[in-house]
Backbone bond lengths (Angstrom), bond angles and torsions (degrees), N, CA, C in turn:
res aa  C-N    CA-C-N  psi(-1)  N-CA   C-N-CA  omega(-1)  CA-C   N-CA-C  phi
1 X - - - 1.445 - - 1.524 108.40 -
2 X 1.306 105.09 113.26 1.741 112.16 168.82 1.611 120.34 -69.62
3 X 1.310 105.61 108.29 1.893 107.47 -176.97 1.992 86.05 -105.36
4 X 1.369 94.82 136.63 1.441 128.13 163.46 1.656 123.25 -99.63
5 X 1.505 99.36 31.04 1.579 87.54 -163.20 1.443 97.09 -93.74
6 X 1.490 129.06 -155.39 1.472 148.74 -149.64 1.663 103.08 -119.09
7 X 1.381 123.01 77.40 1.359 89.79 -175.55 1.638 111.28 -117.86
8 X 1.676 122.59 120.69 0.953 106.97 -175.83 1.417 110.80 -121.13
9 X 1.477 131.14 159.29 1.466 128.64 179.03 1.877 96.98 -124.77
10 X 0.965 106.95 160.25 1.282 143.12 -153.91 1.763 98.13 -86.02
11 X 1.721 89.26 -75.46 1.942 108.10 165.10 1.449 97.29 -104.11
12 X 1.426 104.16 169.52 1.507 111.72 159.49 1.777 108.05 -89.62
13 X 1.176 90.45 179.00 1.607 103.78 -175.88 1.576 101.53 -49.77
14 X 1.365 116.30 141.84 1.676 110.09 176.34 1.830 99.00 -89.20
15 X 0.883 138.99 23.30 1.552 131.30 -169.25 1.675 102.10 175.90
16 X 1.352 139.48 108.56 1.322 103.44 -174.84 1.895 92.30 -93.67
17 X 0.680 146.13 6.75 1.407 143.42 177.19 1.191 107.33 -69.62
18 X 1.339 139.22 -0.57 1.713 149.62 148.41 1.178 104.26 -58.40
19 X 1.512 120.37 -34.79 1.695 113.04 -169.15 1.737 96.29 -138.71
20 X 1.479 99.57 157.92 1.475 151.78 177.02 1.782 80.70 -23.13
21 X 1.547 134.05 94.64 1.747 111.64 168.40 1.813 109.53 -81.42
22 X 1.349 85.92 0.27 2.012 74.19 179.76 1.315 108.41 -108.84
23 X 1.487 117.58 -26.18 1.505 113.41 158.27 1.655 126.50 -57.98
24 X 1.658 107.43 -25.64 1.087 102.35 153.83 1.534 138.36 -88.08
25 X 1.325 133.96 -24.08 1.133 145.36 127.39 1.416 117.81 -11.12
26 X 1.075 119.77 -47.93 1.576 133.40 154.15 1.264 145.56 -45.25
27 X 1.723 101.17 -32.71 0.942 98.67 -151.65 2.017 105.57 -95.50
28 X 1.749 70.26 169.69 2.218 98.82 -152.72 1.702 80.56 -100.66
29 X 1.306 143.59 -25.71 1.783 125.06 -163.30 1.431 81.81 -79.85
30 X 1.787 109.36 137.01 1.538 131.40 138.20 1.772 109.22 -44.48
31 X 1.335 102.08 105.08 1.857 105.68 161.05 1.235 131.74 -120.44
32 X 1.116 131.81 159.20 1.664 120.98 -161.88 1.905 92.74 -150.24
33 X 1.179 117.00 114.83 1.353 133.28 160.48 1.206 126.35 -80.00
34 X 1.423 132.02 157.48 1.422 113.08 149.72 2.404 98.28 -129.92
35 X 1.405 73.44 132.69 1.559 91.56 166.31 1.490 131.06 -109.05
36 X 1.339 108.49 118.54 1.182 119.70 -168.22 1.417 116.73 -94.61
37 X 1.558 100.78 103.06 1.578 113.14 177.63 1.442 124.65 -41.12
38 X 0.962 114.98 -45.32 1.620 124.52 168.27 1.688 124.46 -95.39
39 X 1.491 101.19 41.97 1.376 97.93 -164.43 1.644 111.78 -87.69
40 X 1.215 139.41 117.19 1.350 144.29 -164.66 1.435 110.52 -45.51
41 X 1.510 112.44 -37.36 1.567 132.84 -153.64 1.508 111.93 -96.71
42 X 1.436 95.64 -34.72 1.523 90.44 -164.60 1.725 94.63 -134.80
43 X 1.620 127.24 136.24 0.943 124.17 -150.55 1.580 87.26 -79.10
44 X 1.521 151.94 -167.56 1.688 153.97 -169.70 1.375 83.41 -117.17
45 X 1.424 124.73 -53.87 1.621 126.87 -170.93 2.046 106.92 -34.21
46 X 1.254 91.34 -66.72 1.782 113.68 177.34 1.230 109.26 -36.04
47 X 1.278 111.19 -57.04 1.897 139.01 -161.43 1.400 103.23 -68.27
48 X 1.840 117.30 -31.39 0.998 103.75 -172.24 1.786 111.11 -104.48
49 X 1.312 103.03 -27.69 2.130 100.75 174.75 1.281 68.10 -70.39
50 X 1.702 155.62 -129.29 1.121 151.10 -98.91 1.807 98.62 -28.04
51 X 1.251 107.70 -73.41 1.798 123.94 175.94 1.555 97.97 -17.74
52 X 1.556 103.61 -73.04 1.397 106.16 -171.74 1.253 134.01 -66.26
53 X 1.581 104.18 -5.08 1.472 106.01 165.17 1.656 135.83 -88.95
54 X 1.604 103.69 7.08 1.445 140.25 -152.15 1.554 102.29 -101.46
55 X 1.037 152.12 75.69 1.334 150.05 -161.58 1.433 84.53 -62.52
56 X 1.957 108.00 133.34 2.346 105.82 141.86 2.383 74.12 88.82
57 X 1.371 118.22 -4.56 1.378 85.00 167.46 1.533 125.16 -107.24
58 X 1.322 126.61 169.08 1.427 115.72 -175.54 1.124 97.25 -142.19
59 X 1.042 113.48 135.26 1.741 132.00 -166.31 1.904 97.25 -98.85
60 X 1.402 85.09 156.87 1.851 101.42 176.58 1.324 76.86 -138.85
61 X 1.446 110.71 124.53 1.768 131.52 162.10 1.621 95.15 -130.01
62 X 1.844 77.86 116.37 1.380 101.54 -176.35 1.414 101.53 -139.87
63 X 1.340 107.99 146.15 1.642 124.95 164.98 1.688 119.98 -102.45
64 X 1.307 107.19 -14.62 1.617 109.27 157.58 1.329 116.73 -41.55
65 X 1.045 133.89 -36.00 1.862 136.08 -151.22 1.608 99.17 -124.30
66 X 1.360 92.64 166.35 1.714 95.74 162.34 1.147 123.21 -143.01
67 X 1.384 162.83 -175.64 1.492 149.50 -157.53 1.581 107.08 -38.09
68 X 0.861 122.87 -59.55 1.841 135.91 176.63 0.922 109.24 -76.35
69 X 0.910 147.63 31.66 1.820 157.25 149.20 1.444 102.87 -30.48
70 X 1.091 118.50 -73.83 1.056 120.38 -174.79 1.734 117.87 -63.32
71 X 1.014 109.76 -49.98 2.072 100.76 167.94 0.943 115.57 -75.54
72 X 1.864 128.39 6.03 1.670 115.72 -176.13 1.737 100.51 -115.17
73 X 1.327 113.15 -10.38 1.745 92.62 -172.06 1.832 75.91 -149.25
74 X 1.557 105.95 129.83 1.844 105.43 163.72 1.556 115.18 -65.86
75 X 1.071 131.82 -8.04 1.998 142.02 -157.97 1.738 65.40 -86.83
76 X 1.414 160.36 -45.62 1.477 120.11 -152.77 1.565 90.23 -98.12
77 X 1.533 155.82 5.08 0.801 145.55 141.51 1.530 121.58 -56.28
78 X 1.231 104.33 -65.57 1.588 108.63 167.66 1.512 119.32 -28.44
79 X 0.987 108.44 -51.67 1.614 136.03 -138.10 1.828 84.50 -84.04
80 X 1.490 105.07 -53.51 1.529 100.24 170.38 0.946 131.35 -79.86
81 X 1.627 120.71 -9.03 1.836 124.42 170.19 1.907 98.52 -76.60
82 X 1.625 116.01 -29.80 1.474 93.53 179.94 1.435 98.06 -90.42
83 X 1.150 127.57 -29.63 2.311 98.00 177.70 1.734 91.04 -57.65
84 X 1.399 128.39 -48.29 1.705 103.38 -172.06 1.623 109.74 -53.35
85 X 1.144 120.02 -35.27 1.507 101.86 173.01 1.189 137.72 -109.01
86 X 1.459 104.02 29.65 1.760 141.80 165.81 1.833 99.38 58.02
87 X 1.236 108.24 45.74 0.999 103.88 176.23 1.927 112.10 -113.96
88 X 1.500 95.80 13.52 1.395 116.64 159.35 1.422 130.63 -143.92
């Protein structure tokens, strides 16, 4: 079943060996991340093979933000509703 929905995360997975790597490898949903180069919590290295192990995802690596990017300024919400509708 093909889902078209919106799905965005904040961080990427901290470990993907918690979840399914061939179901994700697989996967058919359009996703859009943002990775934070300077993120205290999560090393960018991790954030980004995690990304690349994500079939249909597209990363935003940014140094504007920092772990809470997303609950401290709405522009990294935005910012990821237009890469979901490739209008960035």
């Amino acid at each position: 079943m093909k889902k078209s929905g919106c799905l965005l995360f904040d961080s990427l997975f901290y470990s993907i060996r918690s979840y399914d790597a061939d179901r994700l490898r697989r996967n058919t949903v359009p996703v859009v991340a943002a990775i934070y180069a300077e993120d205290m919590y999560v090393p960018p290295a991790l954030s980004e093979r995690t990304a690349a192990a994500i079939s249909n995802l597209r990363p935003w690596i940014t140094n504007e933000y920092e772990h809470s990017g997303l609950r401290d300024d709405e522009r990294v919400f935005t910012r990821l509703v237009a890469m979901q509708r490739d209008v960035v």
